[in-house]
C-alpha positions, -999 to +999 in steps of 0.1 A: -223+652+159-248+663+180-276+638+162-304+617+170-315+585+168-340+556+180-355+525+181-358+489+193-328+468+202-320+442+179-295+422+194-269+430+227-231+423+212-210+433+244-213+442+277-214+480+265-223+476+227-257+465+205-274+471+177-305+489+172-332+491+138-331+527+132-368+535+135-368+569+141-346+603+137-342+640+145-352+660+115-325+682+122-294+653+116-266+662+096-256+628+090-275+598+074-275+566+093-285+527+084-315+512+089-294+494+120-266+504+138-240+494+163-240+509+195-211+515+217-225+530+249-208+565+262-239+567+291-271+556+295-298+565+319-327+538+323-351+548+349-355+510+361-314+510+366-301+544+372-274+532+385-260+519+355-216+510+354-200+487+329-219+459+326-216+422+313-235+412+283-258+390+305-268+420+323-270+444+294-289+419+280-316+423+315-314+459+309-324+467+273-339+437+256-374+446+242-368+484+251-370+513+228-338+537+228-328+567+222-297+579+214-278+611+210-245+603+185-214+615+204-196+605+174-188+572+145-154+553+158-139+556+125-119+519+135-154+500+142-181+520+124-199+521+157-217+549+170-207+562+202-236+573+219-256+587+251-282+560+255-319+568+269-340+542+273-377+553+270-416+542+258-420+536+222-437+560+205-475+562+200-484+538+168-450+518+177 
């Protein structure tokens, strides 16, 4: 897909899944996406862990709670509805 999206982090589901509010997308997206979304994490690059492997839910919990995120769609799991996704974690916007 090759799109963008971003915001805060609504709740963690799994050690490698959540669910953002979609705040914020790229005005170049060719797809239209909810105002939230499941996440299913393909990578993510926090500068506070950059270390990041599969985590539990306890610790993906530590790790994005309260953040702001941006992620690039790899592609919608046609089974779950979820968006596979690069993950970025990263300041909210000005006026956030």
């Amino acid at each position: 897909m090759g799109d963008g999206i971003g915001g805060p982090v609504l709740e963690i589901l799994t050690g490698n899944a959540f669910r953002i509010a979609v705040t914020h997308v790229r005005k170049d997206n060719s797809e239209e996406y909810g105002r939230s979304e499941k996440i299913i994490i393909a990578k993510i690059d926090n500068p506070e862990r950059p270390q990041y492997a599969e985590a539990t839910k306890r610790q993906l919990e530590q790790a994005l709670s309260g953040k702001f995120l941006s992620c690039n769609v790899q592609y919608r799991d046609s089974k779950t509805d979820a968006l596979v996704c690069n993950v970025f974690v990263q300041k909210p916007p000005e006026g956030f």
